[in-house]
PDB file of N, CA, C and O in Angstrom:
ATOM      1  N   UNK A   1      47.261 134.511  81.323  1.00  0.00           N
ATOM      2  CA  UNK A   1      47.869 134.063  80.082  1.00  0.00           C
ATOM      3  C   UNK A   1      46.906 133.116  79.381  1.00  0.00           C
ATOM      4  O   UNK A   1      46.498 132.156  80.035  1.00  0.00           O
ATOM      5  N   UNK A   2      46.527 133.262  78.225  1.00  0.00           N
ATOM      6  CA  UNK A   2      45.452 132.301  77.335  1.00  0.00           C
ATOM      7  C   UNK A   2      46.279 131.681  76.569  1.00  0.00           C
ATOM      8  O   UNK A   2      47.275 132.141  76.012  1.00  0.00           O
ATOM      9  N   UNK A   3      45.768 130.388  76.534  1.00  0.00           N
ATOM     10  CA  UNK A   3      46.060 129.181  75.676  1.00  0.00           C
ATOM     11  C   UNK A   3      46.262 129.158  74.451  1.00  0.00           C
ATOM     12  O   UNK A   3      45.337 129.676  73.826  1.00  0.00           O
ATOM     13  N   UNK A   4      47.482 128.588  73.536  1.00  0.00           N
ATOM     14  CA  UNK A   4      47.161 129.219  72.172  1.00  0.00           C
ATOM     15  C   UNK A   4      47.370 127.173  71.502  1.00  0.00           C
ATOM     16  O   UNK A   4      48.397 126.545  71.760  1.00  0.00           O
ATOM     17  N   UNK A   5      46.737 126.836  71.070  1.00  0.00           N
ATOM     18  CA  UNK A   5      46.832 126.073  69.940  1.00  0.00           C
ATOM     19  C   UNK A   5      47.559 126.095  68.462  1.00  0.00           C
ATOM     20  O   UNK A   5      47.144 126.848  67.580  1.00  0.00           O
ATOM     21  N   UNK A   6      48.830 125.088  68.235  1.00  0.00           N
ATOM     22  CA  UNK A   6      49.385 125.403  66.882  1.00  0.00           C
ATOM     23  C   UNK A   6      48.942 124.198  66.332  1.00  0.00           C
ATOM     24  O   UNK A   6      48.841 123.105  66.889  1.00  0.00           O
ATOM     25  N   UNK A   7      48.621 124.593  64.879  1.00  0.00           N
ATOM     26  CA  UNK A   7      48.676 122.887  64.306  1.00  0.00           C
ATOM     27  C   UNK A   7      49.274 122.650  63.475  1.00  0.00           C
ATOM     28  O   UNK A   7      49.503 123.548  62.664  1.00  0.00           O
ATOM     29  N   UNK A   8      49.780 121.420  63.282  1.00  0.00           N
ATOM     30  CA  UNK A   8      50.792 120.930  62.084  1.00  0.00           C
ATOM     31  C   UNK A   8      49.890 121.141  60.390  1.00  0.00           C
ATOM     32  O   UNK A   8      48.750 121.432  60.029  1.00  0.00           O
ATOM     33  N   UNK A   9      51.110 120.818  59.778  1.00  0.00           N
ATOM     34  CA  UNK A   9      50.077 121.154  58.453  1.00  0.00           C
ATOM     35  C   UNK A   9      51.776 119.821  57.153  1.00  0.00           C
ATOM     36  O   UNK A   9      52.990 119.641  57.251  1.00  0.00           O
ATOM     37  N   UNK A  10      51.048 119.509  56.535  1.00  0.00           N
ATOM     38  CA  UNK A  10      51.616 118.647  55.581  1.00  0.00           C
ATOM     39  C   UNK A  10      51.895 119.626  54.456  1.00  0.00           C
ATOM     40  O   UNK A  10      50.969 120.426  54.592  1.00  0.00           O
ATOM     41  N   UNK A  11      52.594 120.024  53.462  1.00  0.00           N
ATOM     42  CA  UNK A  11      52.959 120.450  52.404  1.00  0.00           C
ATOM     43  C   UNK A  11      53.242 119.730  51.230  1.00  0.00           C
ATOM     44  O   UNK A  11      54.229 119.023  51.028  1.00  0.00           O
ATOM     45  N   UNK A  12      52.443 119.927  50.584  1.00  0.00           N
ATOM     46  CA  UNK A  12      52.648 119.456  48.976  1.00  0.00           C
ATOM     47  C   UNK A  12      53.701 119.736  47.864  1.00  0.00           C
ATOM     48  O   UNK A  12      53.715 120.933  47.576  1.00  0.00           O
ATOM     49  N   UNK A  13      54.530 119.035  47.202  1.00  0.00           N
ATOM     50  CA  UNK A  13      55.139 119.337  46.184  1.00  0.00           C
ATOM     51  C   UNK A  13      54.793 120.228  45.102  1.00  0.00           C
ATOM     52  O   UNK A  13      53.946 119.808  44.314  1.00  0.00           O
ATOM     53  N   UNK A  14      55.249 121.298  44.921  1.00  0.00           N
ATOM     54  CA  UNK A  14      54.315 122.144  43.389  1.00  0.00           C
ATOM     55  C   UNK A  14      54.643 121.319  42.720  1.00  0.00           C
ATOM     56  O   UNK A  14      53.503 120.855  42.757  1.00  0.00           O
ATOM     57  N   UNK A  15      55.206 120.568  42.029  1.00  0.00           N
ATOM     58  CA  UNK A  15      56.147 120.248  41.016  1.00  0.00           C
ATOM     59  C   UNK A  15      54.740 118.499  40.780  1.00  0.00           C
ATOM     60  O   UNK A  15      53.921 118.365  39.871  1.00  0.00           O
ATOM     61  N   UNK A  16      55.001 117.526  41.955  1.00  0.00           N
ATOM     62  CA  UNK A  16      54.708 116.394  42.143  1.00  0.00           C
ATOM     63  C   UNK A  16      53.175 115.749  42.789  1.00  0.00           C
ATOM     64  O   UNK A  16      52.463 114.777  42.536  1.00  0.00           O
ATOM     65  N   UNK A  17      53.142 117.019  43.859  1.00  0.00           N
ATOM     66  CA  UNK A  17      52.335 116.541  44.373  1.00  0.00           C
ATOM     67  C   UNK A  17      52.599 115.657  46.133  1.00  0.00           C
ATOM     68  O   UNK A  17      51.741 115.414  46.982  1.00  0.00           O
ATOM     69  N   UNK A  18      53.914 115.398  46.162  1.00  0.00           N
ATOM     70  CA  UNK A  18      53.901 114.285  46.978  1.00  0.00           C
ATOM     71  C   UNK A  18      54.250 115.246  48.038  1.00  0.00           C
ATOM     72  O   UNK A  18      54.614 116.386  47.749  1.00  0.00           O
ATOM     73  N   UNK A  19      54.119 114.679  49.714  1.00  0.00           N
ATOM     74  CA  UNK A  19      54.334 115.077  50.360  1.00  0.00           C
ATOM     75  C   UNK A  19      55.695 115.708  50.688  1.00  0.00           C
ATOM     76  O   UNK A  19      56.439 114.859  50.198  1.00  0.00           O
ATOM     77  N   UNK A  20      56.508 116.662  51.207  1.00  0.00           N
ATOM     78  CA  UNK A  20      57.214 117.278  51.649  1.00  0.00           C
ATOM     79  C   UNK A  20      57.974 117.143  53.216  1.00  0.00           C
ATOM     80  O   UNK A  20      57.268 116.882  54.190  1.00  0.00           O
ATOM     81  N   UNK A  21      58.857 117.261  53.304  1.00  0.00           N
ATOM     82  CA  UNK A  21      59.687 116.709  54.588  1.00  0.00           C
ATOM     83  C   UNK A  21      60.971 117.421  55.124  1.00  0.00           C
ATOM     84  O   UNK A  21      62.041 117.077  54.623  1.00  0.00           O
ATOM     85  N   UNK A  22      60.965 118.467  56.181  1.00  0.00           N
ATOM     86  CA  UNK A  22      61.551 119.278  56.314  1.00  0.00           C
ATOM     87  C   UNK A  22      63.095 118.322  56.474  1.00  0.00           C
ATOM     88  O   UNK A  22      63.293 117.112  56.576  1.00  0.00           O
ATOM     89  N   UNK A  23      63.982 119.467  56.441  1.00  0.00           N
ATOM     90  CA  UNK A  23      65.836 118.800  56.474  1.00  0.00           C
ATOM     91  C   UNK A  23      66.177 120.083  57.045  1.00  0.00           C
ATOM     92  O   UNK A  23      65.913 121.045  56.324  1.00  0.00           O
ATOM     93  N   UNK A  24      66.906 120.424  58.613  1.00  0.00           N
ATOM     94  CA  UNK A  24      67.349 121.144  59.317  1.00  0.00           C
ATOM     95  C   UNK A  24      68.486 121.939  58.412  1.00  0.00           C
ATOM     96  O   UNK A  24      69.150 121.555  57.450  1.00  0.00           O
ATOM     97  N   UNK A  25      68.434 123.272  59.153  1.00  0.00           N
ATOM     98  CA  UNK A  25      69.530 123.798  58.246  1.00  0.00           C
ATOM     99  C   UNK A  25      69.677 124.394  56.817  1.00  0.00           C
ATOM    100  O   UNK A  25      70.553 125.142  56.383  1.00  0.00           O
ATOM    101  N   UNK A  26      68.015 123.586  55.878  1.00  0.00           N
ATOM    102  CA  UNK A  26      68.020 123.798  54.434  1.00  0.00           C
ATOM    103  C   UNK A  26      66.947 125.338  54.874  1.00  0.00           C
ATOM    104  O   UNK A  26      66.155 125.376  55.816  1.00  0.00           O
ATOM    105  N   UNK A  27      67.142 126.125  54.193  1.00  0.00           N
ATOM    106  CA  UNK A  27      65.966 127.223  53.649  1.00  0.00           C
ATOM    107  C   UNK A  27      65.079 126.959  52.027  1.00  0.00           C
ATOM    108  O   UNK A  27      64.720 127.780  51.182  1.00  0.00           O
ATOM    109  N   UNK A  28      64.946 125.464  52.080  1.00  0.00           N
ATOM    110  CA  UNK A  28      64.078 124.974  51.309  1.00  0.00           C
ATOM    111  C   UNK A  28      63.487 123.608  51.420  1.00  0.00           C
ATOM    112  O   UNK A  28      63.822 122.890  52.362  1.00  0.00           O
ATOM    113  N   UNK A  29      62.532 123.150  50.419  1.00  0.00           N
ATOM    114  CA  UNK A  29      61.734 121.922  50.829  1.00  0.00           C
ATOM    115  C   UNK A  29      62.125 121.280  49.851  1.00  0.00           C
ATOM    116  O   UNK A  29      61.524 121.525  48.805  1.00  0.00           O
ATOM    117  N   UNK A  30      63.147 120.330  49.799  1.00  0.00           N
ATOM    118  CA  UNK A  30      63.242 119.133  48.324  1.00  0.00           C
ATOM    119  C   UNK A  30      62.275 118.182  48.208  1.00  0.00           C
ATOM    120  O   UNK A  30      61.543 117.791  49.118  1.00  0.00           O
ATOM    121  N   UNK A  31      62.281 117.843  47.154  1.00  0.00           N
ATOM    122  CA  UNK A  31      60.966 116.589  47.139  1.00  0.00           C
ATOM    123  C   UNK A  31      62.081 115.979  46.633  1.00  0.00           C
ATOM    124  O   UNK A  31      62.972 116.391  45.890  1.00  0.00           O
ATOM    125  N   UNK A  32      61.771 114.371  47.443  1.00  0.00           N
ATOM    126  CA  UNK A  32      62.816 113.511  47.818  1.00  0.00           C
ATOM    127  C   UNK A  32      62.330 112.223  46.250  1.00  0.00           C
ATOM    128  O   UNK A  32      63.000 111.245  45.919  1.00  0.00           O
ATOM    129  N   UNK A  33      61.244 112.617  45.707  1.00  0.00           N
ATOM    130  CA  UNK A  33      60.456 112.163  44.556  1.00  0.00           C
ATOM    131  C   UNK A  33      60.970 112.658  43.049  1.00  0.00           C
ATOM    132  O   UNK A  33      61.220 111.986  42.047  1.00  0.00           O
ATOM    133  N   UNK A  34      61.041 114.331  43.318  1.00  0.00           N
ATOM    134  CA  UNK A  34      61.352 114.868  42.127  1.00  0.00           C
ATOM    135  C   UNK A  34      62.439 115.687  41.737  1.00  0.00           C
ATOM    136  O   UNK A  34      63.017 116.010  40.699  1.00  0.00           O
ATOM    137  N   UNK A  35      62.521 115.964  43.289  1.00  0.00           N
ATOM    138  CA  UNK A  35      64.547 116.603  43.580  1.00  0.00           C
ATOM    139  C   UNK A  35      63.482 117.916  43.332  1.00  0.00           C
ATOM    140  O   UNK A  35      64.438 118.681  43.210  1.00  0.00           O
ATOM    141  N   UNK A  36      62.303 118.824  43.153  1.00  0.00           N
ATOM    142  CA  UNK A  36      62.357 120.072  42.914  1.00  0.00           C
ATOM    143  C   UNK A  36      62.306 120.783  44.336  1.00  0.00           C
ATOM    144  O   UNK A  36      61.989 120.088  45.302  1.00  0.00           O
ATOM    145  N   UNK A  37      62.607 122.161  44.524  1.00  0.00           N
ATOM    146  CA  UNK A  37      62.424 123.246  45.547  1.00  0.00           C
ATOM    147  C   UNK A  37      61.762 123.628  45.983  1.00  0.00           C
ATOM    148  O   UNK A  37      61.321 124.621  45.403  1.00  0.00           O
ATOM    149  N   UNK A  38      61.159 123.312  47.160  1.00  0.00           N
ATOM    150  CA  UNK A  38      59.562 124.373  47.413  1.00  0.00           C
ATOM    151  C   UNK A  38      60.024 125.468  48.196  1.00  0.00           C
ATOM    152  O   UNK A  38      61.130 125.213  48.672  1.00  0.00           O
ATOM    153  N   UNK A  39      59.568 126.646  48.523  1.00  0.00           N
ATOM    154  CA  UNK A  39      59.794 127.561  49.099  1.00  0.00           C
ATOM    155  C   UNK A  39      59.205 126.807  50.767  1.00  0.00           C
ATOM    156  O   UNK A  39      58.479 125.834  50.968  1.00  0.00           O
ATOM    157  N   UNK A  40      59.878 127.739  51.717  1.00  0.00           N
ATOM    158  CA  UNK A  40      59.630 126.881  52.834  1.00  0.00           C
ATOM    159  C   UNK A  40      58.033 127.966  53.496  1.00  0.00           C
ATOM    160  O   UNK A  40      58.529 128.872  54.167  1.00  0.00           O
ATOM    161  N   UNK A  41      57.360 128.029  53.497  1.00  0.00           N
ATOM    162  CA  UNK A  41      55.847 128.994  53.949  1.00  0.00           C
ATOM    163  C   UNK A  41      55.952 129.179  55.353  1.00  0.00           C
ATOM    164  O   UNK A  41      56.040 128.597  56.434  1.00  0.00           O
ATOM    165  N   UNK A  42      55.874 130.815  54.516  1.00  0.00           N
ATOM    166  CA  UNK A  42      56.323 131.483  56.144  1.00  0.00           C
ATOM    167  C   UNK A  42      54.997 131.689  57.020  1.00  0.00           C
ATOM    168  O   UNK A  42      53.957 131.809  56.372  1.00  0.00           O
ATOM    169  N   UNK A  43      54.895 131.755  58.666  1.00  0.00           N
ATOM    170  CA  UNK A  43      53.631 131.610  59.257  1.00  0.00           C
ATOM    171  C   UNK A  43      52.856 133.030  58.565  1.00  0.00           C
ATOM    172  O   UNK A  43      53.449 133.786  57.796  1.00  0.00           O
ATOM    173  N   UNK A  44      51.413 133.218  59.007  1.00  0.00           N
ATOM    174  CA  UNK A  44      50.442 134.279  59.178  1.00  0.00           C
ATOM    175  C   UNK A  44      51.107 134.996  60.538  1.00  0.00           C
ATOM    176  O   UNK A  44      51.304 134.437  61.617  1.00  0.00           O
ATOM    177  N   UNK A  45      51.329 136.063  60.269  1.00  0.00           N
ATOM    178  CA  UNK A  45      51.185 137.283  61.555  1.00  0.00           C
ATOM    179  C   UNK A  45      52.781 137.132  62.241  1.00  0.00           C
ATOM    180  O   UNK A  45      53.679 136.562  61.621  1.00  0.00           O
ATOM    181  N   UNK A  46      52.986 137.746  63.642  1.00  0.00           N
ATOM    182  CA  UNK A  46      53.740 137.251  64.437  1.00  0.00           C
ATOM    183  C   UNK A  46      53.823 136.382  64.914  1.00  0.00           C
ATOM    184  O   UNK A  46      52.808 135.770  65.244  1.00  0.00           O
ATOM    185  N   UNK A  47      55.979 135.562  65.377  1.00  0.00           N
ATOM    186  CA  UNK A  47      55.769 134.232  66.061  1.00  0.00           C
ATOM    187  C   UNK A  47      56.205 135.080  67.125  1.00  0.00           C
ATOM    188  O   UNK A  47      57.016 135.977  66.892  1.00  0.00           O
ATOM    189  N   UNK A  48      55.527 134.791  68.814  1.00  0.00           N
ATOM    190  CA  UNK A  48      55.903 135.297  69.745  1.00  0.00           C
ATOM    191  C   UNK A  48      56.894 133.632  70.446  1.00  0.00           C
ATOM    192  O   UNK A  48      56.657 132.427  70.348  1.00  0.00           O
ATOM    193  N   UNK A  49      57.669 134.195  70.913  1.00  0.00           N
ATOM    194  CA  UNK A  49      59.226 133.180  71.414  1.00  0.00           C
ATOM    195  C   UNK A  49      58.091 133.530  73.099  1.00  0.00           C
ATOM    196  O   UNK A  49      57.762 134.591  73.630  1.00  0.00           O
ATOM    197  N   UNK A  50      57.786 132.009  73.480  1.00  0.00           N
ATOM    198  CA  UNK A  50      57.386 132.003  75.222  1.00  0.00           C
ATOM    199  C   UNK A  50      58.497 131.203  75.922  1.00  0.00           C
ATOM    200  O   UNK A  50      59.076 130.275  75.358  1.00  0.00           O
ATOM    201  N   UNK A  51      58.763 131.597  77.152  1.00  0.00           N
ATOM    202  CA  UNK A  51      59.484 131.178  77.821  1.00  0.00           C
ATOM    203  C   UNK A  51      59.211 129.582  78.392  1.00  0.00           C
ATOM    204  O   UNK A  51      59.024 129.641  79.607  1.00  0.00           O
ATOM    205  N   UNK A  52      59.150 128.504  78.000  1.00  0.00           N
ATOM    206  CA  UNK A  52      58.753 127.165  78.521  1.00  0.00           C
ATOM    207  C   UNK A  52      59.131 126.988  80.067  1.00  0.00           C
ATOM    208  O   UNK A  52      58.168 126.509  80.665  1.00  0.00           O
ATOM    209  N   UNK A  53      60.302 127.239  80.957  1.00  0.00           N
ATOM    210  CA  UNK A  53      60.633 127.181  82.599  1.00  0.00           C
ATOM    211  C   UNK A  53      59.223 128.188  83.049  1.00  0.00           C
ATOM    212  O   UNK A  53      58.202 127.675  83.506  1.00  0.00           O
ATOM    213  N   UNK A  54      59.319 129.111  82.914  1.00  0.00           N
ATOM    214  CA  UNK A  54      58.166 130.006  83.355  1.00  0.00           C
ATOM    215  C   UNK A  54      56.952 129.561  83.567  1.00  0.00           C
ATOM    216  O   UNK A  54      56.293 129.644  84.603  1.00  0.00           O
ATOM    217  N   UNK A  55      56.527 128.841  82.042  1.00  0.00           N
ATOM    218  CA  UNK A  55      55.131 128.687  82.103  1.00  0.00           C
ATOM    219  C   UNK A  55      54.587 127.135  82.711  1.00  0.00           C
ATOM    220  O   UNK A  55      53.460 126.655  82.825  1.00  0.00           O
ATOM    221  N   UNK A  56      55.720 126.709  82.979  1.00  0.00           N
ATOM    222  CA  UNK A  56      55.777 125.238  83.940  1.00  0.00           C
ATOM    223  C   UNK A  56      55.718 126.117  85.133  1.00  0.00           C
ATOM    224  O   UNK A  56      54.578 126.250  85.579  1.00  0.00           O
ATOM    225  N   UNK A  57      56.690 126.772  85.785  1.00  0.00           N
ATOM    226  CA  UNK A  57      56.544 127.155  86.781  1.00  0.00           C
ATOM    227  C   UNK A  57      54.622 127.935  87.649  1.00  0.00           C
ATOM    228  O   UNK A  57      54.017 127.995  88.719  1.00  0.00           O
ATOM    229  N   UNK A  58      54.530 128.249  86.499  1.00  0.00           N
ATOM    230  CA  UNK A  58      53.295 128.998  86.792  1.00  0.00           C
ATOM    231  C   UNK A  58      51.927 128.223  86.988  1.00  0.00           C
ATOM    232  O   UNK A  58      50.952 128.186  87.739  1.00  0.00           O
ATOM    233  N   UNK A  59      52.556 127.503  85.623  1.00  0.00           N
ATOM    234  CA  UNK A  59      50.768 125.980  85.771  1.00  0.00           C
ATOM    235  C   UNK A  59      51.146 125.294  87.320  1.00  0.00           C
ATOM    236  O   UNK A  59      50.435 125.415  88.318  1.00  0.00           O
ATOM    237  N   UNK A  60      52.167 124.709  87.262  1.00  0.00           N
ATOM    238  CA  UNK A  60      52.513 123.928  88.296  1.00  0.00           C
ATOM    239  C   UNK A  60      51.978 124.597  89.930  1.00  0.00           C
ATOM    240  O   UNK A  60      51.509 124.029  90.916  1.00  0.00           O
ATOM    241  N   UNK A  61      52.285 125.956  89.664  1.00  0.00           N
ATOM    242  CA  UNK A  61      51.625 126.741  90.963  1.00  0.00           C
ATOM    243  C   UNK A  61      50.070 126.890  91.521  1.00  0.00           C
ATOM    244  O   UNK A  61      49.438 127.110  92.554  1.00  0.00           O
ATOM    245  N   UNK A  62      49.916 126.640  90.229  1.00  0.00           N
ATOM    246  CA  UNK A  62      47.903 126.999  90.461  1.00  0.00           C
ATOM    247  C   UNK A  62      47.551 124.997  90.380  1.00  0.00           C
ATOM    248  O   UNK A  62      46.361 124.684  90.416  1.00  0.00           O
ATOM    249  N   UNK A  63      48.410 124.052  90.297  1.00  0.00           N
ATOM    250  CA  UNK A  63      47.467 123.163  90.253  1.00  0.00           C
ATOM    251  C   UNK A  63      47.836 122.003  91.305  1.00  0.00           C
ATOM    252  O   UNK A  63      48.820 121.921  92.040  1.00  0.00           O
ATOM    253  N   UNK A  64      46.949 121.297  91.179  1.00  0.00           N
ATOM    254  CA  UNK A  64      46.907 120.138  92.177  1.00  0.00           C
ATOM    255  C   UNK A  64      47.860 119.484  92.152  1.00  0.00           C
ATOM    256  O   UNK A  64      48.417 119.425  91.056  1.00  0.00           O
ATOM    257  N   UNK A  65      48.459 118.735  93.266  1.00  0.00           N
ATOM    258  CA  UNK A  65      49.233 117.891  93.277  1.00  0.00           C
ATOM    259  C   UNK A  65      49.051 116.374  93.608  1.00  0.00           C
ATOM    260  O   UNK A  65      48.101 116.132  94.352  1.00  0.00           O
ATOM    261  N   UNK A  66      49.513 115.718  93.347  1.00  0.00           N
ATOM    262  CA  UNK A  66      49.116 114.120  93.494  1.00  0.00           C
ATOM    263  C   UNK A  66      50.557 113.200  93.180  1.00  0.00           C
ATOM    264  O   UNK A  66      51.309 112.961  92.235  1.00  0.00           O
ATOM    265  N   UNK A  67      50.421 112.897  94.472  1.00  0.00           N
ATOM    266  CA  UNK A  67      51.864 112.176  95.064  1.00  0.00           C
ATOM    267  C   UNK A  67      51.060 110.847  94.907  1.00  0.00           C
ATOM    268  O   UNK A  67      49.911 110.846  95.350  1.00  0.00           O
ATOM    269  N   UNK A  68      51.588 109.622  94.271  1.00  0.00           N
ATOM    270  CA  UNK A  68      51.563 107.791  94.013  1.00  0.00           C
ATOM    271  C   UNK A  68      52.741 107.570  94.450  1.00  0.00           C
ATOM    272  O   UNK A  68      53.843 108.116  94.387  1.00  0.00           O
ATOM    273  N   UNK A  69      52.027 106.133  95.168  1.00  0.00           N
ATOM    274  CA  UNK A  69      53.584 105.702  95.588  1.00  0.00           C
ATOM    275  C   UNK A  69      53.481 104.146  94.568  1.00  0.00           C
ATOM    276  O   UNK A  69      52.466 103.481  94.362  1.00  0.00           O
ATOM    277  N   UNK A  70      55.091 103.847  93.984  1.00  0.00           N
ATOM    278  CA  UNK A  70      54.484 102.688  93.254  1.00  0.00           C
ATOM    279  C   UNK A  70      55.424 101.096  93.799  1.00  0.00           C
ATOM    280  O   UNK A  70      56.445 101.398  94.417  1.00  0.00           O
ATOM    281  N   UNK A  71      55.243  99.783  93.673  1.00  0.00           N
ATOM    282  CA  UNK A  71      56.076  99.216  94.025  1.00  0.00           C
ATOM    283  C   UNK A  71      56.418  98.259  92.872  1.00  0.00           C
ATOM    284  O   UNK A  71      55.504  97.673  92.292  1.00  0.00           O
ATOM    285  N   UNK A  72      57.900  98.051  92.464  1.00  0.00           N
ATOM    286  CA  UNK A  72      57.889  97.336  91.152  1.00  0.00           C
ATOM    287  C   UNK A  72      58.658  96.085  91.337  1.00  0.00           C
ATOM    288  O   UNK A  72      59.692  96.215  91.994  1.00  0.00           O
ATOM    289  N   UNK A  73      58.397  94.988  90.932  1.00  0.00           N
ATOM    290  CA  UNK A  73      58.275  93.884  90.687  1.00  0.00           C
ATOM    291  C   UNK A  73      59.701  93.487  90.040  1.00  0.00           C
ATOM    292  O   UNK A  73      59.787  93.344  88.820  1.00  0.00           O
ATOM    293  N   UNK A  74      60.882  93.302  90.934  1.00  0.00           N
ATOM    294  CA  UNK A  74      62.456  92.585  90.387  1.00  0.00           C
ATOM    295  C   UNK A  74      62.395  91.630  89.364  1.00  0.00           C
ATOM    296  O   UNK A  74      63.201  91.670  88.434  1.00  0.00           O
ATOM    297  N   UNK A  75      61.244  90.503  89.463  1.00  0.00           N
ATOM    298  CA  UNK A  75      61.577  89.399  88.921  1.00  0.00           C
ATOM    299  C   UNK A  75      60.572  89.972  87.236  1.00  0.00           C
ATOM    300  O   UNK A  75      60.957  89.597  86.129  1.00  0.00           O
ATOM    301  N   UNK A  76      59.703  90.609  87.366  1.00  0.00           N
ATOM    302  CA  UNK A  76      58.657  90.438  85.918  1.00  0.00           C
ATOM    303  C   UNK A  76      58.720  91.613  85.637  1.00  0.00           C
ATOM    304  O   UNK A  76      58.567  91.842  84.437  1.00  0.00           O
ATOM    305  N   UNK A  77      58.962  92.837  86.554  1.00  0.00           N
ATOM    306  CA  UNK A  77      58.982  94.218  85.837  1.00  0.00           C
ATOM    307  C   UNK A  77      57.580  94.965  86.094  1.00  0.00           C
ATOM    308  O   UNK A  77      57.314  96.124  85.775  1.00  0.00           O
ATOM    309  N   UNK A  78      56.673  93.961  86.797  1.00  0.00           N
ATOM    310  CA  UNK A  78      55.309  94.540  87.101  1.00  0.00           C
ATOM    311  C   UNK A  78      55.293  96.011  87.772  1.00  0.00           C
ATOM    312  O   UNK A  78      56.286  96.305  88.437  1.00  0.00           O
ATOM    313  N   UNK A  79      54.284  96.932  87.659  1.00  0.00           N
ATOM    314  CA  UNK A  79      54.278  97.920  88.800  1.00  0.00           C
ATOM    315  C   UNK A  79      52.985  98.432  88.887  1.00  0.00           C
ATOM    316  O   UNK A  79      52.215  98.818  88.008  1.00  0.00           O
ATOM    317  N   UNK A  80      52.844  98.346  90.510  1.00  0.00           N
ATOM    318  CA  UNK A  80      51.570  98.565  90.985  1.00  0.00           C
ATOM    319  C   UNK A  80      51.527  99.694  91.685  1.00  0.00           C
ATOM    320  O   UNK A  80      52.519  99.997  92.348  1.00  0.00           O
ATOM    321  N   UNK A  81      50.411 100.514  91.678  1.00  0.00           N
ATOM    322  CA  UNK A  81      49.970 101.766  92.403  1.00  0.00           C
ATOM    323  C   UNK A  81      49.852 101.154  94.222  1.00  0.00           C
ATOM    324  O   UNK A  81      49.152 100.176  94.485  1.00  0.00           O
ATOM    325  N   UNK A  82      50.457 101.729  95.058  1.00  0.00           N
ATOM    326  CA  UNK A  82      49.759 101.248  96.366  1.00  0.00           C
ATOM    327  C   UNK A  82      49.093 102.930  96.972  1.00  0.00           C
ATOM    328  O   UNK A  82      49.432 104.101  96.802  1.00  0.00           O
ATOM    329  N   UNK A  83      48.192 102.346  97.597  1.00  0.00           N
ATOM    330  CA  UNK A  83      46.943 103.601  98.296  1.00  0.00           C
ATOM    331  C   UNK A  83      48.372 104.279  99.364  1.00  0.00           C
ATOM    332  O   UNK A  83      49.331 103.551  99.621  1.00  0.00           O
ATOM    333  N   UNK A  84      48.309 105.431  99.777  1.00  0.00           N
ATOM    334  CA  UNK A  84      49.205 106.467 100.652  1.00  0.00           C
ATOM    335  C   UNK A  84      49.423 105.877 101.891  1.00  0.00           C
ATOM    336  O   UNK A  84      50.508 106.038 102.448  1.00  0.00           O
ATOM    337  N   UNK A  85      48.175 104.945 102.608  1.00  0.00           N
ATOM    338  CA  UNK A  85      48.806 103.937 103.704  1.00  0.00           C
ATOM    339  C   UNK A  85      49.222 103.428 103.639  1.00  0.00           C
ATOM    340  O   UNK A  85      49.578 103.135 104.780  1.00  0.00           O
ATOM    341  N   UNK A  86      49.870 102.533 102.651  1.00  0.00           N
ATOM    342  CA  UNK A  86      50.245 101.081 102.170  1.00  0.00           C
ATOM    343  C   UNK A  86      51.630 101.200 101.972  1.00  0.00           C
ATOM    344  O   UNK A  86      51.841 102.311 101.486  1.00  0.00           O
ATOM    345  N   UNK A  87      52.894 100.434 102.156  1.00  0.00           N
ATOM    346  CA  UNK A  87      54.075 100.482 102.311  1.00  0.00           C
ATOM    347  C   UNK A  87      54.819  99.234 101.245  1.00  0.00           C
ATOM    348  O   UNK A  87      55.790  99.218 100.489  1.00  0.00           O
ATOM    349  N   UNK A  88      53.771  98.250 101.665  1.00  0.00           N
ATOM    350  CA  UNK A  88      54.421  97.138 100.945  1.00  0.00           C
ATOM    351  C   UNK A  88      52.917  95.998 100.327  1.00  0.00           C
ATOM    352  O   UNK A  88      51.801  95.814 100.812  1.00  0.00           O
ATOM    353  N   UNK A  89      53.417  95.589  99.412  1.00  0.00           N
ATOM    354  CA  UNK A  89      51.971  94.362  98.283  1.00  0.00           C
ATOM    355  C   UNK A  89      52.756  93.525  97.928  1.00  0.00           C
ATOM    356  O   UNK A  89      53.981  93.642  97.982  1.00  0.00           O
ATOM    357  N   UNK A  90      52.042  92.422  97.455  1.00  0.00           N
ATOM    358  CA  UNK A  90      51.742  91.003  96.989  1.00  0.00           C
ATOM    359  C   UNK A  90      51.894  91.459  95.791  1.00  0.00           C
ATOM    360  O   UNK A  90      51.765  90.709  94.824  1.00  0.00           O
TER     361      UNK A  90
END
């Protein structure tokens, strides 16, 4: 399975200019500046839907593991790493 990179992108007002700010639920972009409509821009190509449990499951299989043990501090909230022999610190 290869890695895919998405990147965010900012949208401009036709109307204003000013930035744009999605609102769940709307099938449009108001500008909160000029009250006008932007169309909401649909991606390039296909969106493929990946399963997120899966692909945890799968990285998690091929990689290293690394168990810390930590000990935290009642009175200040401190917390320190101790080495895999170590049980109890100062």
């Amino acid at each position: 399975m290869e890695d895919k990179t998405v990147g965010t992108e900012t949208f401009a007002c036709t109307s204003c200019g000013a930035d744009l700010k999605y609102k769940a639920g709307t099938q449009h972009l108001s500008c909160e500046y000029c009250g006008a409509k932007n169309e909401i821009p649909q991606p390039e190509g296909d969106v493929e839907e990946l399963n997120f449990h899966a692909y945890l499951t799968e990285k998690s299989s091929k990689e290293k593991t690394i168990t810390e043990h930590f000990a935290k501090c009642d009175s200040c909230g401190a917390s320190s790493t101790l080495a895999p022999n170590i049980t109890a610190s100062s």
